[in-house]
C-alpha positions in Angstrom: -112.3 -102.0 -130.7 -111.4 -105.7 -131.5 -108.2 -104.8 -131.3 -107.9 -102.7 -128.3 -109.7 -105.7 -126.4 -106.9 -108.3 -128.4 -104.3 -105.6 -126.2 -105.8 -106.2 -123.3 -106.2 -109.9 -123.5 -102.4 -110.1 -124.1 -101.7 -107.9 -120.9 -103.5 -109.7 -118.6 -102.2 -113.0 -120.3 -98.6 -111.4 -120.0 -98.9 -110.2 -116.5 -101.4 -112.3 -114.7 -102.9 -111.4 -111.5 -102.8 -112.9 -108.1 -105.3 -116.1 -107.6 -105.9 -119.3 -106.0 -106.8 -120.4 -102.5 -105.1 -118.6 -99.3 -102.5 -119.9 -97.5 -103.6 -122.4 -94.8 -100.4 -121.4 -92.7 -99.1 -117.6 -93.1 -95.3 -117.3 -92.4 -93.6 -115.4 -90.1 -91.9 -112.6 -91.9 -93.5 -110.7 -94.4 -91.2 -110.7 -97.6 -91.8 -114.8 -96.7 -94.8 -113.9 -97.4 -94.8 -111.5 -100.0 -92.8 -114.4 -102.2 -95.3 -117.4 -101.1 -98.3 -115.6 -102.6 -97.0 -113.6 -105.2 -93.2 -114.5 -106.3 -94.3 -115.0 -110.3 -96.1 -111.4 -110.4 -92.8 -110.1 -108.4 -90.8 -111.4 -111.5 -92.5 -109.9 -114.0 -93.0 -106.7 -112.2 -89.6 -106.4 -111.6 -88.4 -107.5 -115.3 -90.8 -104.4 -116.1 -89.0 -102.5 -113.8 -85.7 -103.2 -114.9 -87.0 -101.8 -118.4 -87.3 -98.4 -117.1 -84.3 -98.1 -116.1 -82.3 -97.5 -119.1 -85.1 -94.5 -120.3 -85.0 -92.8 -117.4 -81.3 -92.3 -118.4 -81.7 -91.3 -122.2 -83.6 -88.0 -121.7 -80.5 -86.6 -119.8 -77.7 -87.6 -122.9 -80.6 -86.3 -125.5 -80.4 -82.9 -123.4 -76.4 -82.5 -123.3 -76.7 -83.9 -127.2 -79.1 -81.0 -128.2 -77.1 -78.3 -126.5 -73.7 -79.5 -127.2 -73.9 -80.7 -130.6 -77.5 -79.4 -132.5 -77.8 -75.5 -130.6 -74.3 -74.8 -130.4 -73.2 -75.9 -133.8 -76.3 -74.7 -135.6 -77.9 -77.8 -137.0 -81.5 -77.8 -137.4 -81.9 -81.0 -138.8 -79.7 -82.5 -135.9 -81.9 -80.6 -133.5 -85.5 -82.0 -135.2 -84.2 -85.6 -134.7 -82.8 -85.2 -130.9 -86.6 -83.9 -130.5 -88.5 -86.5 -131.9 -86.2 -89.2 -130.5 -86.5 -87.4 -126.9 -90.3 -87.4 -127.4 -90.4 -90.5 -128.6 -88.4 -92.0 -125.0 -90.9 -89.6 -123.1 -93.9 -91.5 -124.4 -91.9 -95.3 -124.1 -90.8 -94.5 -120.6 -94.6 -92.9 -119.7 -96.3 -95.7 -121.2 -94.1 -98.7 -119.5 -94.2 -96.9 -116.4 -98.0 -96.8 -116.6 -98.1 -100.5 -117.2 -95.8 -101.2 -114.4 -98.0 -99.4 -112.3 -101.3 -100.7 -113.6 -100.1 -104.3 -112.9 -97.8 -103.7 -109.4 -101.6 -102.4 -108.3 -103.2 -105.6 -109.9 -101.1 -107.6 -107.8 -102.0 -105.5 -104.7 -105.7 -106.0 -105.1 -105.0 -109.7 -106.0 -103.2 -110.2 -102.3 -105.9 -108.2 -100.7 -108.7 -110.5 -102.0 -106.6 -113.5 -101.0 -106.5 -112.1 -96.9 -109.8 -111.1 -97.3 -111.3 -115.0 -98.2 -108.5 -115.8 -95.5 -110.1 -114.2 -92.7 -113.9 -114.7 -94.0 -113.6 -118.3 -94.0 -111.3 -119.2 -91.3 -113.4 -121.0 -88.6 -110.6 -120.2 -85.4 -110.5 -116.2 -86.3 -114.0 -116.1 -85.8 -114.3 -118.1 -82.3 -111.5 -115.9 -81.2 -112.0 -112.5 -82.4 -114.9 -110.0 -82.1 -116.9 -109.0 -84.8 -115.0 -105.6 -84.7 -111.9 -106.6 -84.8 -113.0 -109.1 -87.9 -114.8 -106.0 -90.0 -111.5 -104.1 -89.1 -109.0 -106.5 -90.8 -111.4 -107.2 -93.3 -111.9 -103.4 -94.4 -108.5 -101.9 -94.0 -105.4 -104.0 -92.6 -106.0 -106.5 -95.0 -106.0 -103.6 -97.7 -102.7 -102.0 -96.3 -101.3 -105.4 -96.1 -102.1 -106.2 -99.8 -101.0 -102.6 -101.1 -97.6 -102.8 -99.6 -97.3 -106.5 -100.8 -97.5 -104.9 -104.4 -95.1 -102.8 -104.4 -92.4 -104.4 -101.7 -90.0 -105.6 -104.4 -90.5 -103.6 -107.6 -90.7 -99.9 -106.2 -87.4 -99.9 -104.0 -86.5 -101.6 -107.1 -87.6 -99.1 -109.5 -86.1 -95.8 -107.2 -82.6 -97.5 -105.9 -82.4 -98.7 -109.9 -82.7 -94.9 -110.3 -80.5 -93.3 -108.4 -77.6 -95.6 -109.2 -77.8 -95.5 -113.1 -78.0 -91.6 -112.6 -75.4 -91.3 -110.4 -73.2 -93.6 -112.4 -73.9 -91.6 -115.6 -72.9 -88.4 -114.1 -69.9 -90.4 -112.6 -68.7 -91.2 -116.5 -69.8 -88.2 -118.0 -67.9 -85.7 -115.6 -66.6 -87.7 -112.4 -65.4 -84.3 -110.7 -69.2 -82.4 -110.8 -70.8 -85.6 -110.0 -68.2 -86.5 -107.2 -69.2 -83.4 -105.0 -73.1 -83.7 -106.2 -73.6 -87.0 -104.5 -71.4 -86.1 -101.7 -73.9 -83.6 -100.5 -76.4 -86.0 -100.9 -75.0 -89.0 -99.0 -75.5 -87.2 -95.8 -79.7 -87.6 -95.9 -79.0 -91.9 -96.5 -77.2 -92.0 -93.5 -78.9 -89.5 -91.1 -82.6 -90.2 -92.3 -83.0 -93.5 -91.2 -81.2 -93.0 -87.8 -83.7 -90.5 -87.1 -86.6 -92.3 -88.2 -85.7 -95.0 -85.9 -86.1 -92.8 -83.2 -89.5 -91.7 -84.6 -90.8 -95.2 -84.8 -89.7 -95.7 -80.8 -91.7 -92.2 -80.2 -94.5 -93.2 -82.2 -94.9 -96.8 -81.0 -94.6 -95.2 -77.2 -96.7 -92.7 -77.9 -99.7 -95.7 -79.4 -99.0 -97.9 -76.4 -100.1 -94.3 -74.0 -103.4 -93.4 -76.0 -104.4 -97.0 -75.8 -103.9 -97.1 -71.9 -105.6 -93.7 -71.8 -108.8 -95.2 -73.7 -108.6 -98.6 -71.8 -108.9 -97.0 -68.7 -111.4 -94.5 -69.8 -113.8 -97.7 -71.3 -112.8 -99.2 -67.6 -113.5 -97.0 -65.5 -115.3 -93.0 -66.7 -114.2 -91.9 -63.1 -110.5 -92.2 -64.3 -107.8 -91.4 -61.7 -107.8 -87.1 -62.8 -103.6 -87.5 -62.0 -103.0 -90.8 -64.0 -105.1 -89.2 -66.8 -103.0 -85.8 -67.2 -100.2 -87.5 -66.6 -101.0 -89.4 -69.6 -102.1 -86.5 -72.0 -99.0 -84.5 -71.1 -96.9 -87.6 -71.9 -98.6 -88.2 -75.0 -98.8 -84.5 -75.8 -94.7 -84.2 -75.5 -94.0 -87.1 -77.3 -96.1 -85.8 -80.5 -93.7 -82.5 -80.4 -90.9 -84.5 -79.9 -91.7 -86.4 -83.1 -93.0 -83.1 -84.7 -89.3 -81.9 -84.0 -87.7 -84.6 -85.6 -89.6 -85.5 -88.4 -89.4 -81.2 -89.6 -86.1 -81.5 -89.2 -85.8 -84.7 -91.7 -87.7 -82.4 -93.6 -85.7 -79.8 -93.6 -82.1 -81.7 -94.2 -83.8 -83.4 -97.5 -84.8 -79.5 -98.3 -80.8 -78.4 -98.0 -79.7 -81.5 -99.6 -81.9 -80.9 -102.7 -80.8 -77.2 -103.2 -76.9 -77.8 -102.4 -76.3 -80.8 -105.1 -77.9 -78.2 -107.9 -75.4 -75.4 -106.5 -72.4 -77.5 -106.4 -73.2 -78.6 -109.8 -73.6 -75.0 -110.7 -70.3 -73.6 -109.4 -68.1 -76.6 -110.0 -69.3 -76.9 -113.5 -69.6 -73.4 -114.0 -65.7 -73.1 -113.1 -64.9 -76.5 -115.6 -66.9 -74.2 -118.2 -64.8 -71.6 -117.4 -61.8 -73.2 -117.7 -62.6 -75.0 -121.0 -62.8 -78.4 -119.5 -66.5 -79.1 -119.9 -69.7 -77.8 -121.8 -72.6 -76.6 -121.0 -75.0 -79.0 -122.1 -73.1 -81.2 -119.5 -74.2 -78.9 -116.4 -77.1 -78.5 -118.0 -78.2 -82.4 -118.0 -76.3 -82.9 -114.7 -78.9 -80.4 -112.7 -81.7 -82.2 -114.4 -80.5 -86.1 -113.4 -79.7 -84.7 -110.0 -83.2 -83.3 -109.1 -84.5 -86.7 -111.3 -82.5 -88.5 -108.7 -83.0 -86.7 -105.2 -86.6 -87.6 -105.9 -86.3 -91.6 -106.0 -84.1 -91.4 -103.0 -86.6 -89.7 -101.2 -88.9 -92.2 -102.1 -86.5 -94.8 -101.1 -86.9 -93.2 -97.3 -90.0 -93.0 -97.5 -90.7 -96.4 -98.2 -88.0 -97.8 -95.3 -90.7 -96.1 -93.0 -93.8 -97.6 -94.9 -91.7 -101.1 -94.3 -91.3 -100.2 -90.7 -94.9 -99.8 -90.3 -95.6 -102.3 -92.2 -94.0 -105.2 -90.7 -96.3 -104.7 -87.5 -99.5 -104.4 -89.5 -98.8 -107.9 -90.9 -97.9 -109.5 -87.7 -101.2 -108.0 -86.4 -103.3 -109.6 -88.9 -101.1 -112.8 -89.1 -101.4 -113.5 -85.7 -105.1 -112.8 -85.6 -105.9 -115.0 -89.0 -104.2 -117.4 -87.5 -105.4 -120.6 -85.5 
């Protein structure tokens, strides 16, 4: 027991939390202040980070080692150490992962409690703001706020870190197979966030209706009956419009993660055939490819959490400050 609390000690000692007094002037931008309040837990978490990335790449050479060189040549013994020393990166790359993660949502909570004392004790946000709008910020902008501030540097990080050091693996190993695997996977970092742009403009339309349709309903019940369909039916057509759009993203990321894992198949399939290539090879590239869509999707997904984000913290900056 002594020792397990020793452990824990020399974590939080290690990777120390977010503290001190808030900022008596928030800046402008948000990365600004994402490195004011937190730049020394957005080292470490990203030295953490960096760690990961060379054992998310070993798993793939253990699998092409164990087909290529232990199952096809018959070695047992070979085979028994590739396992251990795969299970053994499984458990190294679990267990870094889940400190990384532990400590990027330290940090969160950290920045969260620092907006929190912000808003409670700043005399000018409460002679300017109702008590709604105070309980609001305190309860969940500040929380979204904080949570992104957490993970803003380490997890596109951690996923871009990914998909290169994949993708430049495969590139080494076979540059043909992996040549035509990325190239059908380029398309969704280009198209993706073109759309997504336009979802944001159809979202952020679509906010700035509803609220005119409730401000004129707390204004006045009797609401002008054509003004009032007129906005539903706008607000109703630009939800399908972004429906439409955001399926579709859908479906391109679908395609694109079925076609790398077929061209890897036939092209390597052919190389195989042809004696240029084994099979552990194809093997390992279908399993980095799918270990690689997956960060890149994240990578997306984030771009639209930093979209969203940067006009939640200019809400709550502007409203905090005085």
């Amino acid at each position: 027991m002594s020792s397990t609390f020793a452990l824990a000690d020399f974590y939080c000692m290690a990777l120390p939390s977010v503290r001190g007094e808030p900022l008596q002037r928030m800046p402008r931008h948000l990365y600004s202040y994402v490195w004011k309040v937190s730049w020394k837990q957005q080292l470490r978490l990203c030295l953490l980070t960096v760690f990961v990335f060379p054992l998310s790449l070993a798993p793939l050479e253990l699998q092409r080692r164990i087909i290529d060189d232990a199952v096809k040549n018959g070695l047992t013994d070979l085979l028994i150490t590739l396992g251990g020393l795969y299970l053994a990166v499984l458990l190294a790359h679990g267990g870094l992962k889940y400190a990384r993660n532990v400590y990027q949502n330290r940090v969160a909570e950290g920045v969260i409690r620092l907006l929190r004392r912000r808003i409670v004790h700043h005399d000018a946000f409460g002679a300017e703001s109702d008590a709604g709008t105070k309980q609001s910020i305190i309860a969940a902008e500040a929380e979204k706020v904080g949570a992104f501030v957490g993970e803003s540097i380490s997890f596109p990080l951690l996923q871009a870190g990914v998909v290169v050091s994949i993708a430049g693996y495969m590139l080494i190993v076979e540059p043909l197979v992996a040549a035509i695997a990325i190239a059908f996977f380029v398309p969704s970092l280009v198209i993706v966030p073109i759309i997504q742009r336009k979802v944001n403009e159809l979202a952020e339309e679509r906010t700035t209706q509803t609220r005119e349709l409730g401000e004129k309903l707390l204004e006045d019940e009797n609401i002008d009956t054509d003004r009032g369909d007129n906005l539903i039916e706008s607000i109703y057509g630009l939800r399908l419009r972004i429906f439409y759009l955001k399926y579709f993203m859908k479906f391109l990321n679908n395609l694109i993660g079925h076609l790398g894992p077929l061209s890897v198949l036939m092209v390597g399939g052919w190389l195989v055939i042809q004696g240029e290539t084994e099979i552990g090879t194809i093997v390992a590239f279908i399993s980095g490819y799918e270990r690689m869509i997956n960060p890149a999707r994240d990578l997306l997904n984030f771009y639209r959490r930093l979209s969203a984000m940067r006009v939640q913290y200019r809400l709550v900056r502007d409203a905090a400050s005085g």
